[in-house]
Structure formats: C-alpha cells, structure tokens
C-alpha positions as CSV (number, residue, x, y, z in Angstrom):
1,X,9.9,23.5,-23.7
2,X,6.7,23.3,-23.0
3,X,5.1,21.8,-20.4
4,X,4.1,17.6,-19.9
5,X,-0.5,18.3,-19.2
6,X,-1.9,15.7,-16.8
7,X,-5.2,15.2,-16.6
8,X,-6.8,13.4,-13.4
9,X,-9.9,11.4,-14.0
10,X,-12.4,11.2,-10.8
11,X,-16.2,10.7,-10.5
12,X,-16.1,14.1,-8.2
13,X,-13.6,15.6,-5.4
14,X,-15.7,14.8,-1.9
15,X,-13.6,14.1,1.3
16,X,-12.4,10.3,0.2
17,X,-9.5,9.0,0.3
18,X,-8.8,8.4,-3.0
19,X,-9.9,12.2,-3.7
20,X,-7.4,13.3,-1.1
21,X,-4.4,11.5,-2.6
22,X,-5.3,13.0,-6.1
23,X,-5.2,16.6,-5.2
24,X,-2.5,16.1,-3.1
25,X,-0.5,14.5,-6.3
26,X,-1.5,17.5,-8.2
27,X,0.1,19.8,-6.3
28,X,3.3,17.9,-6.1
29,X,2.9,17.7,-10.0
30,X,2.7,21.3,-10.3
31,X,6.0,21.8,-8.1
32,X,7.7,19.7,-10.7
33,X,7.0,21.8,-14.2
34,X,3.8,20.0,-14.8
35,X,0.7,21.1,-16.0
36,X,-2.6,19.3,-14.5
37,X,-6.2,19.6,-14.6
38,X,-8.9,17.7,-13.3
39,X,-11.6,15.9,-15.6
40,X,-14.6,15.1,-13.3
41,X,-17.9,13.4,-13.9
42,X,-19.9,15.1,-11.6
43,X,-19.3,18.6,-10.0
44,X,-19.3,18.3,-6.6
45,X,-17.5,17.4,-3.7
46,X,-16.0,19.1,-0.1
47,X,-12.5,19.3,-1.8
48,X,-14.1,21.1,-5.1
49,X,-13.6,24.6,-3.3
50,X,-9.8,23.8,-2.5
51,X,-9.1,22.4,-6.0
52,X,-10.9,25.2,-7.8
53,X,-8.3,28.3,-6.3
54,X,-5.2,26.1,-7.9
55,X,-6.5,24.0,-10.8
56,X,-8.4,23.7,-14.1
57,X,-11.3,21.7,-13.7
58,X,-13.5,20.3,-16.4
59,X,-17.0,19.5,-16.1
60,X,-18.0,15.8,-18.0
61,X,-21.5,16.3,-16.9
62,X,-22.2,12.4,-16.7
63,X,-24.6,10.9,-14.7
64,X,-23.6,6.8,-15.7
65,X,-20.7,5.1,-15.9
66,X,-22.0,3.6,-19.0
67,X,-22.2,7.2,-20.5
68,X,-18.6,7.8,-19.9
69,X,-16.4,6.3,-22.8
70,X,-18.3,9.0,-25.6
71,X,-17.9,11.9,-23.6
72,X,-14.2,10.6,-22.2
73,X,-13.5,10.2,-25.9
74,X,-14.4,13.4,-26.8
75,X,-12.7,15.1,-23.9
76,X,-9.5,13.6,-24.9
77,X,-9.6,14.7,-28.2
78,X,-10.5,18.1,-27.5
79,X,-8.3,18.7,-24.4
80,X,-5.5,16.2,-25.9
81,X,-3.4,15.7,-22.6
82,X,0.0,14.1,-22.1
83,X,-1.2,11.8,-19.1
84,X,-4.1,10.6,-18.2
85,X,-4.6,9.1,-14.7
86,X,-7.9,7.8,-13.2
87,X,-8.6,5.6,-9.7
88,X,-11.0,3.4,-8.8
89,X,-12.4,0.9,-11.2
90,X,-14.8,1.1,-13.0
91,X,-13.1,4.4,-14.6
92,X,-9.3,2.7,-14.7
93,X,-10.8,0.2,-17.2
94,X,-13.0,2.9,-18.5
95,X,-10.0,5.5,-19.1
96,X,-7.5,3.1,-20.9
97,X,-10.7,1.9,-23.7
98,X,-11.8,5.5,-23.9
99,X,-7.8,6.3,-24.9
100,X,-8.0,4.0,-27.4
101,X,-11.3,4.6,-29.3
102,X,-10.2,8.2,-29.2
103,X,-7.0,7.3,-31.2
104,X,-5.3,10.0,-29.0
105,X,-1.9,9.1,-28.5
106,X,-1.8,9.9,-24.7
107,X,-0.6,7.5,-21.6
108,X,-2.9,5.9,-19.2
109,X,-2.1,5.5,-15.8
110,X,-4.3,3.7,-13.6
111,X,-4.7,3.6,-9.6
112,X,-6.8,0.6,-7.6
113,X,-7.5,2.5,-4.0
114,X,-9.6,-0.2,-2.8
115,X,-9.8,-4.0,-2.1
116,X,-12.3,-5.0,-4.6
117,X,-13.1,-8.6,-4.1
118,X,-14.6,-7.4,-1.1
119,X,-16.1,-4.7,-1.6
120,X,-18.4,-6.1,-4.8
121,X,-18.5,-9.7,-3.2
122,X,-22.7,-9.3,-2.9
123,X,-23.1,-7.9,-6.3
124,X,-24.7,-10.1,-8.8
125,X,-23.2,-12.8,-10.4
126,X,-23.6,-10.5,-14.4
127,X,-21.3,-7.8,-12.2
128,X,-18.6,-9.6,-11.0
129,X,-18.1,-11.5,-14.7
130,X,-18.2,-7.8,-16.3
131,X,-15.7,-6.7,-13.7
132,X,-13.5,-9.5,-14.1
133,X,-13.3,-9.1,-17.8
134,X,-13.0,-5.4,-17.9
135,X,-10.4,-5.4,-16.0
136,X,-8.6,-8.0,-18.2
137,X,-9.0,-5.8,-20.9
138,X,-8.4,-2.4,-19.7
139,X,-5.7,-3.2,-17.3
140,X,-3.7,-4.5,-20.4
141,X,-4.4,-1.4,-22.5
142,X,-3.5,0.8,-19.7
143,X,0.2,2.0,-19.8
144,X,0.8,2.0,-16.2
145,X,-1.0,0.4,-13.2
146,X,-0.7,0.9,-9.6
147,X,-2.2,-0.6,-6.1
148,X,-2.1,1.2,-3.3
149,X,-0.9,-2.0,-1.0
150,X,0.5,-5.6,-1.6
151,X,-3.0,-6.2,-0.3
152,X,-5.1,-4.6,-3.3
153,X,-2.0,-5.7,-5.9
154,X,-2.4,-9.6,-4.7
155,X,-6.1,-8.9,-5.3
156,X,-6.4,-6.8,-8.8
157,X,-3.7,-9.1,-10.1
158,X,-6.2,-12.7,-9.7
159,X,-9.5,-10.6,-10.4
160,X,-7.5,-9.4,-14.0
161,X,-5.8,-12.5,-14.5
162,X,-2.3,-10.4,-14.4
163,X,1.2,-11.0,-13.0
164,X,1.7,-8.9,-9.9
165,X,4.9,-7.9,-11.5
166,X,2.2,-6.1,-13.9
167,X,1.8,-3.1,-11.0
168,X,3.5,-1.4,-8.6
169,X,3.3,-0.6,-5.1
170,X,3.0,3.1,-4.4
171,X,1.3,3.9,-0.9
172,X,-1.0,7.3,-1.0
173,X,0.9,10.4,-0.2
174,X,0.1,11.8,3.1
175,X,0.8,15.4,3.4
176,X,3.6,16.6,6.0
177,X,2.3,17.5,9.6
178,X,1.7,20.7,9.9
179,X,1.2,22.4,13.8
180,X,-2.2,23.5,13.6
181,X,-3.3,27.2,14.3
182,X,-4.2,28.4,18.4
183,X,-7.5,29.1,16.4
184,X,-8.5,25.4,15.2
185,X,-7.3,23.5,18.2
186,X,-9.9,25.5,19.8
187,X,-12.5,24.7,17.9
188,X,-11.7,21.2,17.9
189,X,-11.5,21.5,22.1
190,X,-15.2,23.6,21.6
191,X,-16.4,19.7,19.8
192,X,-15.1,17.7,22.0
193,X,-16.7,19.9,25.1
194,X,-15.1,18.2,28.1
195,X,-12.6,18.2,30.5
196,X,-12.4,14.6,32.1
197,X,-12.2,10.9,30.1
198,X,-10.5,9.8,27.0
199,X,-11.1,10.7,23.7
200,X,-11.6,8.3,21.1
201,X,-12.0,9.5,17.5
202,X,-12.0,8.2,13.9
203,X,-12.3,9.6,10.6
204,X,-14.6,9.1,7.6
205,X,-17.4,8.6,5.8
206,X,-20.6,6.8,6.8
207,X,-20.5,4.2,4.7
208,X,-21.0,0.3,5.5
209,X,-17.4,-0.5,4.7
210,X,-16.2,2.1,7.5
211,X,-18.2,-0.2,10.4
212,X,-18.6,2.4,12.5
213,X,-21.9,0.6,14.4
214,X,-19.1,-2.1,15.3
215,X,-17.1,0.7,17.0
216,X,-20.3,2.0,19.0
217,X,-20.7,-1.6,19.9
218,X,-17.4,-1.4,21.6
219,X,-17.3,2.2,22.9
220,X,-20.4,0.5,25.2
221,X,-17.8,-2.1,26.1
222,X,-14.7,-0.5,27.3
223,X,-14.1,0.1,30.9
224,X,-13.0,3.6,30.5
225,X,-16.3,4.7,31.4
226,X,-15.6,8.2,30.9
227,X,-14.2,8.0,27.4
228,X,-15.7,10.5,24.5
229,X,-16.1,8.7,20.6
230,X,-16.2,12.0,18.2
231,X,-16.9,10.8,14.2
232,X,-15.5,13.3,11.6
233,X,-17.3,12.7,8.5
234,X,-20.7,12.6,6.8
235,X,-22.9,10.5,5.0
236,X,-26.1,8.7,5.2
237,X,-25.1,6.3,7.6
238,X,-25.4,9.1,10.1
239,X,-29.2,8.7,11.6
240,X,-28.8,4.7,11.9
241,X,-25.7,5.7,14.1
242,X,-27.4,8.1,16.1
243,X,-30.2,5.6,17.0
244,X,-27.8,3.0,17.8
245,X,-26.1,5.2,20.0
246,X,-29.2,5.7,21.3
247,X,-30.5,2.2,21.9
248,X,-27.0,1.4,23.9
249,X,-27.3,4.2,25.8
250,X,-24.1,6.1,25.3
251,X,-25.6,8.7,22.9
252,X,-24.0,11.5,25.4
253,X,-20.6,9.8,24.8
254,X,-20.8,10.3,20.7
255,X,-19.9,13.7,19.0
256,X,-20.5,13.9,15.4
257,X,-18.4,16.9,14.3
258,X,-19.3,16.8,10.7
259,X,-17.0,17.1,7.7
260,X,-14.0,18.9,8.7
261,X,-11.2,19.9,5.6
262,X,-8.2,20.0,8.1
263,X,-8.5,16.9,10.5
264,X,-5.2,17.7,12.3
265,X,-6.7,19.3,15.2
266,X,-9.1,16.6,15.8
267,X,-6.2,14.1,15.8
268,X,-4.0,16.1,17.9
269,X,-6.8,17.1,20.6
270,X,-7.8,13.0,20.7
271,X,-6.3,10.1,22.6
272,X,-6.6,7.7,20.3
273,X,-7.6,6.8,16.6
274,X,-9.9,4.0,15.9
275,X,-10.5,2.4,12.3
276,X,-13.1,-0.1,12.2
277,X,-13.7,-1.2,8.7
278,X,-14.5,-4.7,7.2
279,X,-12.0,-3.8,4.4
280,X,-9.4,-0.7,2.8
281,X,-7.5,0.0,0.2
282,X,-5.1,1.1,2.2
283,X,-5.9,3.4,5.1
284,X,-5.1,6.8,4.8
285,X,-6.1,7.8,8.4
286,X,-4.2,5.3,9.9
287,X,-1.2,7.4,8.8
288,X,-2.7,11.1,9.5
289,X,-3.2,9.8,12.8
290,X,0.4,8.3,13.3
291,X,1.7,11.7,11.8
292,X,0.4,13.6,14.5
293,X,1.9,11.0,17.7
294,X,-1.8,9.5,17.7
295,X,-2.0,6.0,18.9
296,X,-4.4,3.2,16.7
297,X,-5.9,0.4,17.0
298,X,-7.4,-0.9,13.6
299,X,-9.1,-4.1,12.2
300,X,-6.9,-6.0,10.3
301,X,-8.8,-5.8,7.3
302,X,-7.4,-6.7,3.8
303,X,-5.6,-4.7,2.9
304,X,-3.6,-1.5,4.1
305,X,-3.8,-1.6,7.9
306,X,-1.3,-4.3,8.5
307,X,1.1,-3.1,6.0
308,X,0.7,0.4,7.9
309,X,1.0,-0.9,11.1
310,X,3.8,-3.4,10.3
311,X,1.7,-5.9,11.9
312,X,1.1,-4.7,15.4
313,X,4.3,-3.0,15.8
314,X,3.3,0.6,15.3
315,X,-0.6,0.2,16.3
316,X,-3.0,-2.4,17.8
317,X,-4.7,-4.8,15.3
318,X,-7.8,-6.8,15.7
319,X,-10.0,-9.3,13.6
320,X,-12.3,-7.9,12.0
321,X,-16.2,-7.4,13.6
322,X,-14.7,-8.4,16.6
323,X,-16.5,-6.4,19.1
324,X,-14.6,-7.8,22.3
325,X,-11.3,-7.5,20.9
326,X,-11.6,-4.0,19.7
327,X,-13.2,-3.1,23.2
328,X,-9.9,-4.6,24.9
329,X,-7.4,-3.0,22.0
330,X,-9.1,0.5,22.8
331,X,-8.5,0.0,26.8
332,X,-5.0,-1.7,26.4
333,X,-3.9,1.2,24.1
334,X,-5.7,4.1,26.1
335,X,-3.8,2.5,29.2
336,X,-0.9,2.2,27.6
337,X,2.7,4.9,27.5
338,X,2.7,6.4,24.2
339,X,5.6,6.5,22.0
340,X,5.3,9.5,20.0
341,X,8.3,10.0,18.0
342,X,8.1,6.2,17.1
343,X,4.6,7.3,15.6
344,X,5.7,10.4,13.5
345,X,8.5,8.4,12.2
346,X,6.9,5.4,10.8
347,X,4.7,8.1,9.1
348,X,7.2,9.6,7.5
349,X,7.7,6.5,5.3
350,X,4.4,7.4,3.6
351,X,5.6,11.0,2.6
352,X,4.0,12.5,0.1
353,X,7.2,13.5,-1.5
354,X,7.9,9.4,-1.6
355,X,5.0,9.0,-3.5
356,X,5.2,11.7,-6.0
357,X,8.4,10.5,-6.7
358,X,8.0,6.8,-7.3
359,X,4.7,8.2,-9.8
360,X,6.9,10.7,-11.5
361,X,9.4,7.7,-12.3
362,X,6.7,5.6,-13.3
363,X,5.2,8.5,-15.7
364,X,9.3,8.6,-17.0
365,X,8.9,5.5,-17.6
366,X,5.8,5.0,-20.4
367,X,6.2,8.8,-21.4
C-alpha cells in the first residue's frame, strides 16, 4: 500500500521552537510508514542543514504572506499530499483557504505555538480585525486544530469565536535525553571559561518576547556575586544586550555562546535555567532543561510555563517583569538541594513519542 505523504508548512527551519517541534514530528512520522516533506516559504534557517540529509524540501520562494495562497495553491496541486500541516498563524488560516481554492482534496491540520493576543496586542487596530476574522474562517475550514497549552487553546478559541472543544491539547514533543559526547561537554566547559560561581543560562532567540534585558536586570541583583549568565541563541537583540550589560557593569559576567544545534551540554554544564519572557506558547526550554536534572525559575507568563511547571511544583515561577522577584527566585533556587530525578521525570510527560502519538490519532481521525 502505498504510503500516507505529509507535507509540513513553515515560513523557514531556524532554531524556533515551533521549527524544532516540526522536524522532530517528522522524524517520528517517518518511523511510522509515513512519507513527509517540508514546503517552506523561505530557504533558510540553522535547522535547514539537519532537515536536508533526511527530508524533501521544497522551495515556495515567497517573500509575503499575502503572496502565499497562489503559490500554496499551486503547490498542492502539483505535489498533491495526503496531509497538510502548518503552525503559526498567519499560515494555519492561510493553509486551510489555500486547500480549498486548490480543490485538492487533502486534510489540514493546523498548530497555534504561540499566545497571540499578546503577542499582536500593539499592532493596529486593521490587524487585529483581519486576524480575528481569518481565523474564524480558516480555523473552520481546517480539518484539525491544535494548541500547544490550555493557555494558547483558551486564547485561539475567543480570538476565532470557537468552542475550545474545537482543538486539542497536544504539548511539543521534546526529544529524549541523550548523554552528551566527552567532546561537547568540553566545549561547553571551554564557553563557560571558569571554575568558581554559579552558572546561570537560558536559551533563545533575541527577540522582545524572550525579555532577556529583564534577566540582566536581575543577574546585577542577585547576591551570588560570582554567578556566570551564558545566552545561547542569536538575533538582533544581541548589541542592545551587550550595552546593557555594559551600562550595569556585569558585562564580564555574560557569555553569549551563539546558536548552538545541540543545547544539552549547555544545560548539563549550567546550574540553573532561567526563562524570562513576557509571554509563550508553551515553553519548550523549560522541558530541555528539566530533561537534563536542570533546575528553573520562569515568569509565569500566559501560557506554557505554569502548565510545565505544575504551578511551582517542578520549578520557581515569578510575575512577569518582575526584576526583584526573579533576582530572589534565581538565589532561592541556586541555594537550594536539587531534586534531579523529580526533574527528568516530570519531563518525561512531554515525550516526544506522547506527542506523535496523540497527532497520529488526530490525523486517524480526519483521514
């Protein structure tokens, strides 16, 4: 028989979140008989090299948004797949109209990684109505729709006037730890250069929504004096950090150790993981950290963290652009005994095998 094709709609494959969680769905689908390829708009990314040695991967060549539909259109018609599965709006409103005009008779399955009342609250008042309404529209077209938390469902579900009933929960799969080589924990240990203090680190891009000046604004704060912050992750946030690191005079506390593929050893070499962001989808660093017996402390943004964290019991939580309080979560959890085990195991809850098959049932399902 032959095989069910998925193809996996993205803008591009850099380091995200959302990224991750695709390709890391891909090669569960592939382990089950499937046959996937990856449609994306633009190509480029940090996880394009790692997708190209297992997948197909088609170019759209599309600059806009608003160029998408013709060329998704024509894509489908020409590459005619089984499944079709996009995240992050505008492309899961985009994907399930594009289906439709095309008169191919595929199945759309769309993913909501983010909390977006947040994150387009300052866009104009024109945006948020064409949101609101696209997503009224494509979300009822679309065969399938997930959230990645009971945060972003609560949220998607009043923005598209839908029943939360409408979606399902699915958490991102998190790969399974795997004990770095001798090889990368020593080049994490050559980053962090030293010997003495703790070591604080976090993961991501340099974005607004990530915060990251709120966490240099605490790192100045905390009375572990010798403690080291290293950021993993680029972006163009990355200068204004540097000078504010500057201006508060810890600059020869911060390591930026760039965009690393395999963040394990970073986690494993650290003390303890800090997430600072004004909002998530879900939090996907919160568990990569817990997977590898890393304590947290985290804002407790809207919407993943607290469902992560069950609410303080796995991790420290703190409002959000709270400098004080993170500066006293930091100290409490660098002072306190660390539970390892109790870490690794609430991670294991967000398995990628978990999530694969809760998607695979879901695909069943409208198939």
């Amino acid at each position: 028989m032959k095989k069910k094709t998925i193809s996996i709609l993205l803008p591009n494959l850099t380091g995200g979140g959302a990224e991750k969680a695709c390709l890391e769905l891909a090669n569960e689908f592939v382990l089950k008989e499937y046959s996937v390829e990856f449609a994306l708009m633009q190509f480029h990314g940090e996880l394009l090299e790692k997708a190209e040695t297992k997948f197909s991967i088609v170019n759209l060549n599309c600059h806009r948004f608003i160029s998408l539909p013709k060329i998704l259109i024509n894509y489908l018609r020409i590459s005619k797949p089984d499944i079709l599965i996009t995240s992050m709006w505008p492309l899961t409103v985009i994907a399930p109209l594009s289906k439709l005009l095309s008169r191919h008779r595929c199945k759309v399955l769309v993913c909501e990684q983010n909390y977006l009342s947040v994150q387009y609250q300052n866009k104009s008042l024109l945006n948020w109505v064409l949101m609101r309404i696209s997503m009224a529209l494509g979300y009822r077209i679309a065969n399938a729709r997930i959230g990645v938390s009971n945060g972003v469902i609560n949220d998607i579900s009043k923005l598209s006037g839908l029943p939360t009933n409408k979606f399902e929960l699915i958490y991102n799969p998190i790969p399974s730890y795997i004990k770095p080589s001798e090889g990368s924990l020593k080049y994490a240990e050559e980053l962090w250069a030293c010997s003495k203090g703790a070591r604080i680190i976090t993961v991501g891009k340099f974005k607004a929504q990530k915060n990251h000046k709120l966490l240099l604004k605490a790192l100045a704060k905390i009375n572990h004096h010798n403690a080291r912050l290293m950021f993993v992750g680029e972006g163009e946030g990355k200068k204004s950090l540097s000078l504010l690191a500057e201006n508060l005079k810890i600059q020869d506390k911060v390591i930026f150790a760039g965009f690393q593929i395999d963040t394990t050893p970073f986690y494993e070499t650290a003390d303890l993981f800090v997430l600072s962001s004004d909002y998530e989808g879900f939090g996907n660093v919160i568990v990569e950290a817990l997977s590898c017996g890393t304590p947290v402390v985290s804002t407790n943004c809207p919407s993943g963290p607290a469902e992560i964290l069950d609410n303080g019991r796995y991790g420290s939580l703190v409002p959000v652009n709270d400098v004080n309080a993170l500066a006293k979560a930091i100290d409490f959890q660098l002072d306190k005994r660390v539970d390892k085990d109790l870490l690794i195991n609430r991670a294991l809850d967000f398995s990628t095998n978990l999530a694969t098959n809760k998607y695979l049932r879901s695909l069943e399902e409208i198939i």
